[in-house]
C-alpha positions, 0 to 999 in steps of 0.5 A: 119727661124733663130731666135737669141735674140739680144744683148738687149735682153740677156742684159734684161735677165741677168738684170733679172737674177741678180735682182731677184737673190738678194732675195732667192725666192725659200726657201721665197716659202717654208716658205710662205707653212706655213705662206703665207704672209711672201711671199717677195713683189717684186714690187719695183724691177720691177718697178725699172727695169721697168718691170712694163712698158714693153708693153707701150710705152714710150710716155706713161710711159714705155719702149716699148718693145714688147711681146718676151722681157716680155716673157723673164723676166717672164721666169726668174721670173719663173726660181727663183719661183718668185712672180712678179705679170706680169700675172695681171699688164701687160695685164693690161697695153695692156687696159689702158688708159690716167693718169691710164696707165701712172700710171702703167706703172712707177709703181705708181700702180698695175694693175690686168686684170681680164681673160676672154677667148674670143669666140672660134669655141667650145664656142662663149661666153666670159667666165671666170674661174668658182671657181670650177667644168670645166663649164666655168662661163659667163664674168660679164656684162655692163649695164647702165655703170656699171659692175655686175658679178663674176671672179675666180681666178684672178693673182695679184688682191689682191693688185692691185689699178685698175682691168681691167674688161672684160664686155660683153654689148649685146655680145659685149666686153668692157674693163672697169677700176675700182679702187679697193677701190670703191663701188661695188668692193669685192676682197677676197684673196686666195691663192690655192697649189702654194704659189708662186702665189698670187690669188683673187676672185672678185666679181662687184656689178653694179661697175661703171668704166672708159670705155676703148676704146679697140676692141674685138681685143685688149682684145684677145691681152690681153688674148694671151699675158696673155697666153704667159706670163705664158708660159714663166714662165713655161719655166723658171721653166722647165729650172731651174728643168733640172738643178738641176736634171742634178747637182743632177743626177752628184752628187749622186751615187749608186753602186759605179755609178753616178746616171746619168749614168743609162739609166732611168736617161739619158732618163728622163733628156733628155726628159726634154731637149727635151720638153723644147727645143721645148717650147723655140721655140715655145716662140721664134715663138710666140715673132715673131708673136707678132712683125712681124705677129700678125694675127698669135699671138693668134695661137702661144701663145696659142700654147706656152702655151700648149707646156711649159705646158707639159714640166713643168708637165714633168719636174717637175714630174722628178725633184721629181724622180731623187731626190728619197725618200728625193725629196719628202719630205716637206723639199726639192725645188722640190716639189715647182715645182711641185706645180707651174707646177699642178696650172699654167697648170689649170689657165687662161682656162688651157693648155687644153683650149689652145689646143683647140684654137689651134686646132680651129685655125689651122681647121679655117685656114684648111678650108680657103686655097684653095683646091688644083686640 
């Protein structure tokens, strides 16, 4: 397959580039290390740009674009640290419905979709994040219309208007808008390693919402996508690593020698090189699934989310060693990448619960195709 971004496409990567160019998210993320609320508030700039209404359609408020065009913003958001909140809003948007969606994707309000992992071959509950320990905890459930339970570590959910609770009813999954600011809601902001990424404990007390009408299918879509997005960001960052490693690497010399020209260090940079490569692709694959094969859409983005997982651990990893002793220090931005890189491989199931879906996916699809004589 040959797969190239169309010219609209590069034109909403460089409108993104340029936006978030504007304020210095990088050096915002090192000051907010001591005083978390000076973090910027960048909603204005998406909603500006429209970000907020990329995944909706324009009937409803948006500008219909599809998963590959929001991929391509969050992964400039990721390259500048920036705190645009798509992890909560635009899975949102997928759930939505009526005055509410319309609401949210012009940027009237904020969104928050509350992660909830779908059945796998491994588990065949919806579960959500716990707050600590690696047993996943059970999704809030649906009783009498109204919602009960507790989800961990939910993006963006601090300041948003509506939340999108996934809850389960006799085993079956029901997306359900609930206002912040009605009874039965708690939300405790928290912000864990990454100042860049603003979090929320929410806590439902038999909160009465707004049914959407939303399929077991639809809510995976969320999930995926959710997948997807963070993904992107972890390209994003991989790639804005590389370049400073590779101006750092030109810059720097020892012995009366570029450090670049040292074998440990052309490896090193090339590995990255290679491992974002790779992540690119697997970000191009899933922006096809999710427009041409979308039976194919969970496979790809969750197998995005392993790949640009490993290549942000990487890299970030690299950034640090290239840099030396003063890439280490408090001071310096690439520590910030490393923080990025260790809390977005551990939310929203982690990039090892991704590799198992993978790997369920790819065994399921194994055992469907005819053996051959």
């Amino acid at each position: 397959m040959n797969f190239d971004l169309s010219d609209e496409q590069r034109s909403l990567q460089e409108a993104a580039r340029d936006a978030l160019g504007r304020e210095d998210t990088v050096a915002a993320a090192r000051e907010a290390l001591e005083d978390p609320s000076s973090l910027p508030d960048l909603w204005e700039t998406a909603a500006a740009a429209g970000w907020t209404g990329l995944l909706v359609s324009e009937d409803h408020g948006g500008v219909g674009l599809g998963p590959l065009d929001a991929m391509l913003v969050a992964a400039e958001c990721g390259r500048r640290l920036a705190p645009v909140p798509f992890l909560g809003h635009l899975p949102a948007t997928l759930l939505a419905e009526g005055d509410e969606l319309q609401q949210l994707a012009e940027g009237e309000k904020r969104g928050a979709y509350l992660p909830t992992m779908p059945p796998s071959d491994l588990d065949d509950a919806w579960t959500v994040d716990p707050q600590s320990g690696l047993r996943r905890s059970p999704a809030p459930a649906f009783a009498d219309g109204k919602v009960t339970g507790r989800v961990h570590w939910v993006p963006d959910a601090a300041k948003a208007d509506y939340l999108i609770a996934i809850a389960v009813d006799g085993g079956v999954p029901k997306a359900v808008l609930l206002e912040t600011s009605q009874p039965g809601v708690k939300i405790e902001p928290t912000i864990a390693y990454d100042s860049t990424r603003p979090m929320a404990h929410v806590e439902l007390d038999a909160a009465e919402g707004k049914v959407m009408s939303a399929s077991a299918d639809d809510i995976t879509l969320a999930w995926s996508v959710a997948q997807g997005l963070i993904a992107a960001e972890s390209l994003g960052a991989v790639e804005e690593s590389l370049e400073r490693s590779v101006q750092y690497a030109m810059e720097r010399y020892t012995f009366g020698r570029q450090i670049g020209s040292y074998q440990a260090v052309k490896h090193s940079l090339v590995e990255i090189l290679r491992l974002m490569e790779n992540a690119r692709s697997l970000m191009y694959f899933a922006g096809w699934a999710g427009e041409s094969a979308p039976e194919q859409f969970t496979l790809a983005a969750h197998t995005f989310r392993v790949g640009a997982g490993e290549a942000l651990d990487y890299a970030a990893r690299a950034l640090i060693s290239v840099h030396g002793g003063i890439g280490a220090t408090w001071e310096h931005d690439a520590p910030l990448f490393f923080r990025r890189a260790q809390l977005s491989r551990r939310l929203l199931g982690g990039t090892g619960a991704a590799a198992d879906r993978v790997a369920g996916e790819l065994l399921a699809q194994a055992g469907a195709a005819p053996a051959r004589g």
